[in-house]
py3Dmol code that shows the C-alpha trace and the ligand (Angstrom):
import py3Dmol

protein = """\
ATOM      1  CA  UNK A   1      97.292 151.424 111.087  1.00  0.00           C
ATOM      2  CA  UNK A   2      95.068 148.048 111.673  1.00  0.00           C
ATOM      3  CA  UNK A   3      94.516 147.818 108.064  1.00  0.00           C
ATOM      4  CA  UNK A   4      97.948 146.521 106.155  1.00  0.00           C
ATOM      5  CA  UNK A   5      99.538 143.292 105.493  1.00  0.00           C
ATOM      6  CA  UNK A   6     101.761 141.648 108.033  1.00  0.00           C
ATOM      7  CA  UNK A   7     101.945 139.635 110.866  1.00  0.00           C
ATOM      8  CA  UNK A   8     101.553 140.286 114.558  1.00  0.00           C
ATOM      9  CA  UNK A   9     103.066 138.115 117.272  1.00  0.00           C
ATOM     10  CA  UNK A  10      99.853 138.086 119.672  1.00  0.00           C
ATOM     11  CA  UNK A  11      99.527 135.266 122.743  1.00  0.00           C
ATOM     12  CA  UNK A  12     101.395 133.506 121.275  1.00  0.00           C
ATOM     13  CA  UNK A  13     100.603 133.093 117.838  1.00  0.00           C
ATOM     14  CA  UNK A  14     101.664 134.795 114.463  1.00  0.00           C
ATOM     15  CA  UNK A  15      98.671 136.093 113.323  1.00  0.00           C
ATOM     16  CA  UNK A  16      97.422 138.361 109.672  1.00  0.00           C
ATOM     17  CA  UNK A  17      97.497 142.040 110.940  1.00  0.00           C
ATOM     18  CA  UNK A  18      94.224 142.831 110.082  1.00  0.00           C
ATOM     19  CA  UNK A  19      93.270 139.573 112.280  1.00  0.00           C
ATOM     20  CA  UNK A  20      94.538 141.137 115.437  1.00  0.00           C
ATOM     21  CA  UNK A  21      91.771 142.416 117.649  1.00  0.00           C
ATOM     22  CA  UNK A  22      90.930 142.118 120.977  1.00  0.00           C
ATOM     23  CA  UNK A  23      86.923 142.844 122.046  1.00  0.00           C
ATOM     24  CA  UNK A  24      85.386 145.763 122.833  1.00  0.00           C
ATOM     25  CA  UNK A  25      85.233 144.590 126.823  1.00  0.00           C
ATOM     26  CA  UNK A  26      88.784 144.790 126.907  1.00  0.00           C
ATOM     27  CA  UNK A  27      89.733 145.311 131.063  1.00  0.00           C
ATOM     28  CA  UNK A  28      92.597 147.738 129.777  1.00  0.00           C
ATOM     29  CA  UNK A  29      90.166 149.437 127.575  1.00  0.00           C
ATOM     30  CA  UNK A  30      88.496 151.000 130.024  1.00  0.00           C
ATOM     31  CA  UNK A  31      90.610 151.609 133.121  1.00  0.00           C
ATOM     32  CA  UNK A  32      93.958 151.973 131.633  1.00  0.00           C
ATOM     33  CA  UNK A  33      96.218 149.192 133.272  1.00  0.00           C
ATOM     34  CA  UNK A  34      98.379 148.023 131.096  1.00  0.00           C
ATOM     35  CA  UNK A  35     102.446 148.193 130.186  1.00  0.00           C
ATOM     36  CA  UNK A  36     104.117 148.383 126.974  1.00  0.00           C
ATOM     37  CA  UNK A  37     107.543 148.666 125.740  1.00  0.00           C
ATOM     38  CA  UNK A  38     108.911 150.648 122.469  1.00  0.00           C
ATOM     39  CA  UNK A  39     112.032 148.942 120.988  1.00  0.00           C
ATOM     40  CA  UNK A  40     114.225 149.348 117.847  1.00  0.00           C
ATOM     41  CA  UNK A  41     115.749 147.184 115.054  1.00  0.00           C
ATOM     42  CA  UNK A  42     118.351 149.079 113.142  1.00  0.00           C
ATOM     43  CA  UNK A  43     120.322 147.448 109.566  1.00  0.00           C
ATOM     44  CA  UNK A  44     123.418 147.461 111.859  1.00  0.00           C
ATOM     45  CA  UNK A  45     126.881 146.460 109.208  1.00  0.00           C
ATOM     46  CA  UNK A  46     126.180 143.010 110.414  1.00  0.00           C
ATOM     47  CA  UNK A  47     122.342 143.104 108.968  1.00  0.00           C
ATOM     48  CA  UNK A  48     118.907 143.491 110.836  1.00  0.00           C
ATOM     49  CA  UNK A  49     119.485 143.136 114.931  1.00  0.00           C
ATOM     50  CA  UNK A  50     117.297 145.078 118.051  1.00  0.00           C
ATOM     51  CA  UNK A  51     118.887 147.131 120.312  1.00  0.00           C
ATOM     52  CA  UNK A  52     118.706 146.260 123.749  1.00  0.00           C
ATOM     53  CA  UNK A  53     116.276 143.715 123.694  1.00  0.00           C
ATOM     54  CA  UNK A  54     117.495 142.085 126.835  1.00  0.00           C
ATOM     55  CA  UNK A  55     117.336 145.590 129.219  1.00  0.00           C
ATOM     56  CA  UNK A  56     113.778 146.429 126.890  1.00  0.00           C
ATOM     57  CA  UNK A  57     112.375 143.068 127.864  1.00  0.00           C
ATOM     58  CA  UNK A  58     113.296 143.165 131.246  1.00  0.00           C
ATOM     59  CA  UNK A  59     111.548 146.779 131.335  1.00  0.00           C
ATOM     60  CA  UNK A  60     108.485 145.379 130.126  1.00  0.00           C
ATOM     61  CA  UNK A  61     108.081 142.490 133.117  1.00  0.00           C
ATOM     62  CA  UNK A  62     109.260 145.018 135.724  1.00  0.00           C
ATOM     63  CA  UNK A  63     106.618 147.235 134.529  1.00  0.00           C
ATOM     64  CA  UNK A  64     104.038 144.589 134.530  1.00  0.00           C
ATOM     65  CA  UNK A  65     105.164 143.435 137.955  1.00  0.00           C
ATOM     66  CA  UNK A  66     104.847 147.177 139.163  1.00  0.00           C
ATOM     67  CA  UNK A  67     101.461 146.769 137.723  1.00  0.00           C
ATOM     68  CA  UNK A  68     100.759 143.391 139.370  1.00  0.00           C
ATOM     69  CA  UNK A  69     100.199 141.886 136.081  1.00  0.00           C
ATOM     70  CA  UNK A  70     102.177 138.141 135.782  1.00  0.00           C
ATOM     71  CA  UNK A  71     103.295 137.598 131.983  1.00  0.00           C
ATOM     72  CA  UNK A  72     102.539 134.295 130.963  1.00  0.00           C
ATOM     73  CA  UNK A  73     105.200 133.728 128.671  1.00  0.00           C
ATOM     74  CA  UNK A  74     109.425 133.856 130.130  1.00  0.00           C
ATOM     75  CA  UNK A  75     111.500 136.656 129.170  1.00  0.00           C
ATOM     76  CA  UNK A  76     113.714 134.104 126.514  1.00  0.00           C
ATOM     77  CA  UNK A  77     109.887 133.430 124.746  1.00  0.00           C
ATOM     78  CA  UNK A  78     109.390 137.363 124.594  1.00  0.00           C
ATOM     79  CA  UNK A  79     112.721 138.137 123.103  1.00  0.00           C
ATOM     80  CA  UNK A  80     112.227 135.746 120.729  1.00  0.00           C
ATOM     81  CA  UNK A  81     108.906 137.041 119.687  1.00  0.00           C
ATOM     82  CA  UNK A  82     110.359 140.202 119.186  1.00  0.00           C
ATOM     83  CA  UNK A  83     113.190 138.540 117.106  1.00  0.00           C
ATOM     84  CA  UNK A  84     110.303 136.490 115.190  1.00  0.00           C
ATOM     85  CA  UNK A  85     107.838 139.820 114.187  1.00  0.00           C
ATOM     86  CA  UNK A  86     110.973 141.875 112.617  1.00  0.00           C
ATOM     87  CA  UNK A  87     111.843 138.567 110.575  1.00  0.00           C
ATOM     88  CA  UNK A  88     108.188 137.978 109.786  1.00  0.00           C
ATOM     89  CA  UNK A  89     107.229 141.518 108.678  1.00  0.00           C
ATOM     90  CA  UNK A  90     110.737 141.330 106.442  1.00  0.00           C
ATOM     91  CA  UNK A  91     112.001 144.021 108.108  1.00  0.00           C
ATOM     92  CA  UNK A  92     115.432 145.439 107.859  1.00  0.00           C
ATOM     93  CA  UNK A  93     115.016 148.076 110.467  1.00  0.00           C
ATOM     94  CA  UNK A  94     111.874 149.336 112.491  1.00  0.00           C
ATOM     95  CA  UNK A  95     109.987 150.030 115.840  1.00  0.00           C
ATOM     96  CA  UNK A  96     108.555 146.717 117.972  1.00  0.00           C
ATOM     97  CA  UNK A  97     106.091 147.124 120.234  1.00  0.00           C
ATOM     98  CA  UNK A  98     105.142 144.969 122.783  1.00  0.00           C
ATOM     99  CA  UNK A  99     102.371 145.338 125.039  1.00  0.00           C
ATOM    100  CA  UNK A 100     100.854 143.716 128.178  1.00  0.00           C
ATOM    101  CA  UNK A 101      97.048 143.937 128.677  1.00  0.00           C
ATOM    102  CA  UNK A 102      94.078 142.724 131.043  1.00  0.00           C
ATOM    103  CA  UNK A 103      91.617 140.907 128.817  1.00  0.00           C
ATOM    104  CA  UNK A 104      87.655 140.785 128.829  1.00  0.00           C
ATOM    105  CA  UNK A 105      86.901 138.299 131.043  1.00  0.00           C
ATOM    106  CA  UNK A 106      85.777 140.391 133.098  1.00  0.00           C
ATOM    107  CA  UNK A 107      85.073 144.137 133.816  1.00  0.00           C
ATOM    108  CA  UNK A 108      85.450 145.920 137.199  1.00  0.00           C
ATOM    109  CA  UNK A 109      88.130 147.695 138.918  1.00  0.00           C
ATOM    110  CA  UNK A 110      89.602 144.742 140.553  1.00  0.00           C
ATOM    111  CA  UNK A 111      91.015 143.205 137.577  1.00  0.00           C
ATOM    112  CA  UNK A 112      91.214 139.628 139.681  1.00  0.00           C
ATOM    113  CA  UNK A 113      90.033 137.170 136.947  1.00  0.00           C
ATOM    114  CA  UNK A 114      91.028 139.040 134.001  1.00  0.00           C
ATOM    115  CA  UNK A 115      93.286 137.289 131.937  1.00  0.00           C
ATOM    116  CA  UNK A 116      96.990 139.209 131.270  1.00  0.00           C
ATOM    117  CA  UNK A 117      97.573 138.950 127.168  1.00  0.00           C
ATOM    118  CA  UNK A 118     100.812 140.001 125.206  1.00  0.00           C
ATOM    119  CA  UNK A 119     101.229 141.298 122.088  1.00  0.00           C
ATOM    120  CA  UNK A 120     104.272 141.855 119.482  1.00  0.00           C
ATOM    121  CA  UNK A 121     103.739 144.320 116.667  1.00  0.00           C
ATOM    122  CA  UNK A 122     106.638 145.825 114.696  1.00  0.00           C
ATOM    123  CA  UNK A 123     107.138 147.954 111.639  1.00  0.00           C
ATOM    124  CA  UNK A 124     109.222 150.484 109.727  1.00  0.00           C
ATOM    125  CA  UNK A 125     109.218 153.950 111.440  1.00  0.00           C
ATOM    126  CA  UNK A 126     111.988 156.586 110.916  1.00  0.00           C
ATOM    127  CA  UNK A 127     112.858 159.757 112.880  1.00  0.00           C
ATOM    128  CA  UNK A 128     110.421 160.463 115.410  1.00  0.00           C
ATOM    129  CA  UNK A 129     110.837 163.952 115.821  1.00  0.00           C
ATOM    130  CA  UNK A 130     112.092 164.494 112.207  1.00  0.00           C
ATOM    131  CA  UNK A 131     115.422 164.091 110.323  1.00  0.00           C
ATOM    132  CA  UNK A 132     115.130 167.812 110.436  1.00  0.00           C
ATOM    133  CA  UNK A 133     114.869 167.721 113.973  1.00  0.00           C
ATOM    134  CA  UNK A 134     118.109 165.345 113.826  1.00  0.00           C
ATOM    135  CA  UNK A 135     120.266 167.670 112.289  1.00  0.00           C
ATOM    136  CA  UNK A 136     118.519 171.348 113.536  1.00  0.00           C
ATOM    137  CA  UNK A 137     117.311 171.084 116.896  1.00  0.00           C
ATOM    138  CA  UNK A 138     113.629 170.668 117.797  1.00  0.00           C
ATOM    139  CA  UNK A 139     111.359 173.512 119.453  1.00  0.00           C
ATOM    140  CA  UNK A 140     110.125 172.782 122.646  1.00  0.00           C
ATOM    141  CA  UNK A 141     107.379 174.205 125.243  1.00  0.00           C
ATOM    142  CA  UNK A 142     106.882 173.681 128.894  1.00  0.00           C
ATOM    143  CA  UNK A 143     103.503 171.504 129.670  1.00  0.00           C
ATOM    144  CA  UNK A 144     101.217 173.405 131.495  1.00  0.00           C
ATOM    145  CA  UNK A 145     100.537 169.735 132.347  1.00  0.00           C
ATOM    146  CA  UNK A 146     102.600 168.267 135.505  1.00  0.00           C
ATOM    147  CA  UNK A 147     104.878 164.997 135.433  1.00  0.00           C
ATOM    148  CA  UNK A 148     102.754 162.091 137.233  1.00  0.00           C
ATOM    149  CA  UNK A 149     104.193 162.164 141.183  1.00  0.00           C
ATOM    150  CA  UNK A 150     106.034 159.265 141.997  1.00  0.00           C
ATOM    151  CA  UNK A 151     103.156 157.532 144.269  1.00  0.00           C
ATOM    152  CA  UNK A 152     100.334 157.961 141.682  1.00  0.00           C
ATOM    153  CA  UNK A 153     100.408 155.357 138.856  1.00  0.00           C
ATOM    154  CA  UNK A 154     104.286 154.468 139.400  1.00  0.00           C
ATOM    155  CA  UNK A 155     106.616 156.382 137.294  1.00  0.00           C
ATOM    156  CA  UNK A 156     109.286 153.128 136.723  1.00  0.00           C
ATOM    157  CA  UNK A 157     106.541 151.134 135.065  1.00  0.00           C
ATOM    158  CA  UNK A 158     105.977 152.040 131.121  1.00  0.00           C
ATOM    159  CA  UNK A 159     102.435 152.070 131.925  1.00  0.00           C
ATOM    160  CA  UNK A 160      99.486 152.704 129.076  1.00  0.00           C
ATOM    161  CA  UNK A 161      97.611 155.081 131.460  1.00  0.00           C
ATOM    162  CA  UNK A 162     100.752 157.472 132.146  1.00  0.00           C
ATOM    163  CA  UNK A 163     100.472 158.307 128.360  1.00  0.00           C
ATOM    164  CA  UNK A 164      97.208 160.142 129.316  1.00  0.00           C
ATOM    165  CA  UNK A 165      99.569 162.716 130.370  1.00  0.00           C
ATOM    166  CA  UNK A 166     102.157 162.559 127.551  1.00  0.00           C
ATOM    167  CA  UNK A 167      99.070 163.018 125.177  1.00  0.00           C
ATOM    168  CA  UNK A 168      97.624 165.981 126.755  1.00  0.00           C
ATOM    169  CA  UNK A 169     101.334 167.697 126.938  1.00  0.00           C
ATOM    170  CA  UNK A 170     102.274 166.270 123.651  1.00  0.00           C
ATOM    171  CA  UNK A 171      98.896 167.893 121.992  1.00  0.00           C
ATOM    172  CA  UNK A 172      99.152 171.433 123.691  1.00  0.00           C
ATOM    173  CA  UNK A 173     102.860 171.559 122.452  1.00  0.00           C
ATOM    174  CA  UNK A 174     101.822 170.511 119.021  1.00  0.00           C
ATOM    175  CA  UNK A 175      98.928 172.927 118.501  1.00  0.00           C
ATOM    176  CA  UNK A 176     100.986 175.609 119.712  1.00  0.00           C
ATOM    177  CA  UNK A 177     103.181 175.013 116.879  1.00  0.00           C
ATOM    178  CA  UNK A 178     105.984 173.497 118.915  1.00  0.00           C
ATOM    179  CA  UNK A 179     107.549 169.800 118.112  1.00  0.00           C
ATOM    180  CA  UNK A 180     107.181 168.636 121.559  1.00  0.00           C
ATOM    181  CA  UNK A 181     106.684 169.242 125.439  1.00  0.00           C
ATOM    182  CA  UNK A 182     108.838 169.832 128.555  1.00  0.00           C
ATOM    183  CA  UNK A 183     106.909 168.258 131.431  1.00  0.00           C
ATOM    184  CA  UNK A 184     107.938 169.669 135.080  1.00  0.00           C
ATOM    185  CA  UNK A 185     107.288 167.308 138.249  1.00  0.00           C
ATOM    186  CA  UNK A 186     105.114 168.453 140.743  1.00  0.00           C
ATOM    187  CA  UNK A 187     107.201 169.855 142.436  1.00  0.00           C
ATOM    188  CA  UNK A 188     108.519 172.439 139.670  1.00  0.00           C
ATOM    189  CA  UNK A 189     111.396 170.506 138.803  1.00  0.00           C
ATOM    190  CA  UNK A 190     111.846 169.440 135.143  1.00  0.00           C
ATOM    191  CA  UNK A 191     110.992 165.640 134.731  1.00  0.00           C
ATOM    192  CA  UNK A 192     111.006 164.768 131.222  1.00  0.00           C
ATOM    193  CA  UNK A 193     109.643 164.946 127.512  1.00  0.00           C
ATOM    194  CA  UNK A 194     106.037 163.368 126.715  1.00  0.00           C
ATOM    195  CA  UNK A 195     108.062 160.437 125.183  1.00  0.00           C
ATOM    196  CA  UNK A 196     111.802 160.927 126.302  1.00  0.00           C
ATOM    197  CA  UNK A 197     114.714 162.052 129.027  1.00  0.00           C
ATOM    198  CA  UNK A 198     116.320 165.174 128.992  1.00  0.00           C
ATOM    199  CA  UNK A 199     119.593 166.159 129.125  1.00  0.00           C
ATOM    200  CA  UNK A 200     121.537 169.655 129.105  1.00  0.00           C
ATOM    201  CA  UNK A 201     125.019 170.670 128.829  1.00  0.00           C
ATOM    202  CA  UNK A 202     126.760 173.397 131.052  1.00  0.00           C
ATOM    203  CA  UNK A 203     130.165 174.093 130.584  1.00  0.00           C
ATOM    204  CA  UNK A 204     131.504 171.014 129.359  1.00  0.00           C
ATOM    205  CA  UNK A 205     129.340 169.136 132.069  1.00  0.00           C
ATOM    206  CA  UNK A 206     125.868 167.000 131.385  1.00  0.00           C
ATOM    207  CA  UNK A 207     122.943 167.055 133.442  1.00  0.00           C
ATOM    208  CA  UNK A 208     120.210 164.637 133.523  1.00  0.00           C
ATOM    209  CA  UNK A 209     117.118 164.824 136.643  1.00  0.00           C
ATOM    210  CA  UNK A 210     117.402 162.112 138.787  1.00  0.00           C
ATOM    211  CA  UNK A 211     114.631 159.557 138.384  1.00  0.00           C
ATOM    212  CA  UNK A 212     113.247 161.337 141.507  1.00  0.00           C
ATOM    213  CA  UNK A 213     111.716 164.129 139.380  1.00  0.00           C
ATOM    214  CA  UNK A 214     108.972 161.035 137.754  1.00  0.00           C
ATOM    215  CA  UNK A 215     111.067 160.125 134.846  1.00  0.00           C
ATOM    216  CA  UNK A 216     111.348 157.032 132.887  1.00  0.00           C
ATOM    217  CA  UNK A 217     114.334 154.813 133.597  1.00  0.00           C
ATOM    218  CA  UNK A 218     115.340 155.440 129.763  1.00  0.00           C
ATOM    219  CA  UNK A 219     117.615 152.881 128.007  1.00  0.00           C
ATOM    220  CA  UNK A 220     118.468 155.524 125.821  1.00  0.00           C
ATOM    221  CA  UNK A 221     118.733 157.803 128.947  1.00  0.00           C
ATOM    222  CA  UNK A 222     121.277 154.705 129.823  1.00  0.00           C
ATOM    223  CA  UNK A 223     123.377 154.410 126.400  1.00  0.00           C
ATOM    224  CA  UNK A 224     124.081 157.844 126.649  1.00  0.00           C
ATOM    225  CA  UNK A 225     126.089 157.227 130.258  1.00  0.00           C
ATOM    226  CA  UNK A 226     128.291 154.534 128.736  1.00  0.00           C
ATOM    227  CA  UNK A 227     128.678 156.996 125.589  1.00  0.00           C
ATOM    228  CA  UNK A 228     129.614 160.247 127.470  1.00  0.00           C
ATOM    229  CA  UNK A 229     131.948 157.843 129.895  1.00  0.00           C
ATOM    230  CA  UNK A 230     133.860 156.678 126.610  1.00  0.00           C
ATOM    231  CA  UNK A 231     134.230 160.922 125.887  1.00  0.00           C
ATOM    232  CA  UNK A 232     135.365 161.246 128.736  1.00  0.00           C
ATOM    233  CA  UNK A 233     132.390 163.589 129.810  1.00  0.00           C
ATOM    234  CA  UNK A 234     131.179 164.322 133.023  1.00  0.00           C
ATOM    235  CA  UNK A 235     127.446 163.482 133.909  1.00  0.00           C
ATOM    236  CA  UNK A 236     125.635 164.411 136.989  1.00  0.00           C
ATOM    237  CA  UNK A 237     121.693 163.358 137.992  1.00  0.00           C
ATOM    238  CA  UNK A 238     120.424 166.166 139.884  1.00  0.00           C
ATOM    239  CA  UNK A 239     117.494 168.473 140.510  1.00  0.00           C
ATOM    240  CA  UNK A 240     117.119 170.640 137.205  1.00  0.00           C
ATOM    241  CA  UNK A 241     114.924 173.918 136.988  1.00  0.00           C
ATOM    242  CA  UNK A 242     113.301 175.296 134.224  1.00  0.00           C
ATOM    243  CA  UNK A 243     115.668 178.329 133.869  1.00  0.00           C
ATOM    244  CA  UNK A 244     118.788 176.184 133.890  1.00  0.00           C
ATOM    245  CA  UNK A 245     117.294 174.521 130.753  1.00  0.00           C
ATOM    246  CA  UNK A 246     116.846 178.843 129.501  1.00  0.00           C
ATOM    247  CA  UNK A 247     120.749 179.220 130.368  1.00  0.00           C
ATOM    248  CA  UNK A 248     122.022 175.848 129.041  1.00  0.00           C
ATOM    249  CA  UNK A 249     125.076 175.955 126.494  1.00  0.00           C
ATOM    250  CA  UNK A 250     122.954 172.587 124.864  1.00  0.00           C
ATOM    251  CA  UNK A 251     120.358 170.668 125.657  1.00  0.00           C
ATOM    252  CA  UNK A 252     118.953 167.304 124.031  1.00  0.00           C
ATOM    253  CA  UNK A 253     116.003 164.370 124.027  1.00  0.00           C
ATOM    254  CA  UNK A 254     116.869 161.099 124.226  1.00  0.00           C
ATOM    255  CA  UNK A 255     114.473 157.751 123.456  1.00  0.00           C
ATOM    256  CA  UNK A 256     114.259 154.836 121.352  1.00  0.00           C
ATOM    257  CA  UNK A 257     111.872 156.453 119.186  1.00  0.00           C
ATOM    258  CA  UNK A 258     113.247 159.947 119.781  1.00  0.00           C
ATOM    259  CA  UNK A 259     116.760 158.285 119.925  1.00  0.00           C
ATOM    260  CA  UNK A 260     119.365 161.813 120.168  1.00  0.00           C
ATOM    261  CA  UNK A 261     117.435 164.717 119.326  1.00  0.00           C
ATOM    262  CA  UNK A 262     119.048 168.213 119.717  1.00  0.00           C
ATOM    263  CA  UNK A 263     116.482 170.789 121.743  1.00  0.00           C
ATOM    264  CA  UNK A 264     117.474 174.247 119.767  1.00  0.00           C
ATOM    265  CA  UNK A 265     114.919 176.408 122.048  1.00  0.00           C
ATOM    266  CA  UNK A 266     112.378 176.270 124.561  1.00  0.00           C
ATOM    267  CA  UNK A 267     109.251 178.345 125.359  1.00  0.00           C
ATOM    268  CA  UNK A 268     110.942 180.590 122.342  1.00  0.00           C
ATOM    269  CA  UNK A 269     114.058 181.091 124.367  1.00  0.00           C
ATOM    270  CA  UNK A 270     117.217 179.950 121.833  1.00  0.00           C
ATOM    271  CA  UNK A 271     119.232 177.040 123.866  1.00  0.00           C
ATOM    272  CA  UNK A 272     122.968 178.382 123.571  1.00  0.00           C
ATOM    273  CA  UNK A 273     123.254 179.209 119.856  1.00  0.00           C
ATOM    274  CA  UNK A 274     120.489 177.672 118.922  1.00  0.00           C
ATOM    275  CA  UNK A 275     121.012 174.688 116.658  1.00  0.00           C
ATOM    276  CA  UNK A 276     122.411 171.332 117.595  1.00  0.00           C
ATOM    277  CA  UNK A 277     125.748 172.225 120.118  1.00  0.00           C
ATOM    278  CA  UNK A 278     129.017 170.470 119.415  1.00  0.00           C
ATOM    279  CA  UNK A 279     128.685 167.558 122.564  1.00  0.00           C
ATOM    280  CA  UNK A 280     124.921 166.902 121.436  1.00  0.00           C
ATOM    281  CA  UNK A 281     126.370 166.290 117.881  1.00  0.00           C
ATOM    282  CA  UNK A 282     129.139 164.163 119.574  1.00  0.00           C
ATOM    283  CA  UNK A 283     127.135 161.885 121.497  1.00  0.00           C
ATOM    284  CA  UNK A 284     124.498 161.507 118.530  1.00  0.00           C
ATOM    285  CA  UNK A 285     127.743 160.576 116.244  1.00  0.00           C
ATOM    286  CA  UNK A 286     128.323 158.185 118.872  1.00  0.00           C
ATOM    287  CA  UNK A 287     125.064 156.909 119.510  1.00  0.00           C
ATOM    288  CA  UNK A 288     124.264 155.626 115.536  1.00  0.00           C
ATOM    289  CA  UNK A 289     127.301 154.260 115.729  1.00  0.00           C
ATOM    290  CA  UNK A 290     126.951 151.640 118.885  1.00  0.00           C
ATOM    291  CA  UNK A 291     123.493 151.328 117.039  1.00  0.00           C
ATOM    292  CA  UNK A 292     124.259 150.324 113.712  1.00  0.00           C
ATOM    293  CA  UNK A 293     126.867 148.228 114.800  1.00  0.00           C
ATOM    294  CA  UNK A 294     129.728 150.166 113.830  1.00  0.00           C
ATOM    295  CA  UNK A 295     131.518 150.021 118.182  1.00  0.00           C
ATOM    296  CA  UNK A 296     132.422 146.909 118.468  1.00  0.00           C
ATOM    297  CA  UNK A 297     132.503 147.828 122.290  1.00  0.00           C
ATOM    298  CA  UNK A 298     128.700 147.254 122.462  1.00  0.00           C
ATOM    299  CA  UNK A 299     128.139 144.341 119.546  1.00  0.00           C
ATOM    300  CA  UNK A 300     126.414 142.660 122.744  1.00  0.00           C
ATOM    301  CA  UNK A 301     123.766 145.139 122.987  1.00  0.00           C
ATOM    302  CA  UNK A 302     123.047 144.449 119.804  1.00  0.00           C
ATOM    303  CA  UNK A 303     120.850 141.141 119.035  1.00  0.00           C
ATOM    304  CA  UNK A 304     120.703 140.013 115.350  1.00  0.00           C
ATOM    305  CA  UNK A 305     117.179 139.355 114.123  1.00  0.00           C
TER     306      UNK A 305
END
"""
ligand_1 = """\
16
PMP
N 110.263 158.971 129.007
C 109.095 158.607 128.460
C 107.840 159.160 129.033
C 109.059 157.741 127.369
O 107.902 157.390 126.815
C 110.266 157.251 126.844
C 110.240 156.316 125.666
N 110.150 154.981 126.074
C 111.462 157.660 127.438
C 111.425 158.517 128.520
C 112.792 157.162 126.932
O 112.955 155.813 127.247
P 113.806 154.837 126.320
O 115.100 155.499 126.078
O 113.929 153.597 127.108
O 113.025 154.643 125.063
"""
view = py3Dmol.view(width=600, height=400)
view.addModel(protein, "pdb")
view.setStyle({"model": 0}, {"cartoon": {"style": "trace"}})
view.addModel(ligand_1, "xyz")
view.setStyle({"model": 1}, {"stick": {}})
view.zoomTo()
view.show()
């Protein structure tokens, strides 16, 4: 990954790709506290733009405040760096990644003295979870890992050390020959995916847990209210169990990376009839619309590169 041509936005500064290191001292490094956002550019009809930048970039400095961490730079001089590393890399479409960090100043819990640093990386990166996974359905297993609890490392921040937890729950899925993992909160409730919100489908009507269950604030999780509003679908944030996921008519994954992907069974269990249901295929449709440009409802969610 470090070793390719291109350029990464970093303090700043466009610098060569292989150029962009930070030492081996970093503060982040070694205790974890840091916040990071994952964005996408898509080739909309009206040529390269990123989606949401605004509510992505706004994301990243709540996080960072969460995480008492001041950005140097304004939210205008962020979106613009994002805007700058797709254009720079001669990207059409792709992933950006931003991230906040505590430098090597110093080393110690108490990060006081530690400079905060922010980088801008970006390059091509298709279907997360696999065009296959697009079209079919992924496989899915509950974690034996739990969702973080809400007073631990803050679940509304995108913070680097949550993604301790998505690793662990990502890996066990993985190795057990499923695509990805269901994480429950601690109290038994289902929270999330190790990199994305779920939703399920009962009888016409969509569920989603409320953010109480430890999940992200998705902007996916978000699009997909405005998009089942427009279908005139019902969606409800509630409590969700494990066995209403088992007895769901459809169930999906939202995320930027993950963007709408159709869950076709969990812990072997088929979800309805076990392939990507009709409203899941709906609300995908929808979704590459807005984000290739082709709703002119949202062409302000879309910022051209
Ligand atoms: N939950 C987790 C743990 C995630 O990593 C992500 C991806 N950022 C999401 C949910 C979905 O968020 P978004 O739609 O903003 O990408």
């Amino acid at each position: 990954m470090h070793d390719r041509d291109g350029k990464i936005w970093m303090d700043g500064q466009m610098v060569e790709w292989r150029d962009a290191k930070v030492h081996v001292l970093t503060h982040t490094l070694h205790y974890g506290c840091g916040a990071f956002e994952g964005v996408r550019a898509y080739d909309t009809v009206n040529g390269p733009a990123i989606f949401r930048l605004r509510e992505h970039t706004e994301r990243l400095f709540n996080s960072a405040k969460i995480l008492r961490m001041k950005v140097p730079f304004s939210i205008e001089q962020v979106e613009q760096a994002q805007l700058d590393v797709v254009k720079a890399n001669g990207l059409k479409s792709g992933y950006i990644r931003p991230l906040v960090w505590l430098g090597s100043e110093k080393l110690g819990v108490n990060p006081r003295g530690a400079q905060v640093h922010l980088m801008v990386a970006a390059w091509h990166w298709g279907a997360y979870l696999g065009e296959e996974g697009l079209k079919r359905g992924i496989r899915v297993k509950t974690s034996s890992y739990t969702r973080h609890h809400v007073n631990i490392t803050m679940t509304q921040a995108k913070a680097v050390s949550n993604y301790t937890n998505s690793i662990l729950a990502n890996l066990e899925a993985t190795e057990d020959g499923y695509d990805e993992a269901l994480l429950l909160d601690s109290a038994g409730f289902v929270s999330e995916g190790a990199g994305e919100n779920l939703f399920v489908v009962k009888n016409g009507v969509i569920y989603t847990p409320d953010l109480s269950a430890g999940a992200l604030n998705g902007i996916t999780r978000n699009t997909i209210f405005h998009i089942a509003k427009d279908l005139g679908l019902e969606i409800v944030q509630k409590r969700i169990t494990r066995d209403e996921v088992y007895i769901a008519d459809e169930a999906f994954f939202t995320g930027t990376a993950a963007e709408v992907t159709p869950i076709r069974e969990l812990d072997r269990l088929e979800i309805g009839i076990g392939s990507r249901g009709p409203i899941t295929e709906k609300i995908q449709s929808a979704f590459f619309d807005i984000v290739n440009g082709r709703n002119p409802k949202y062409a302000e969610w879309l910022s051209p590169v």
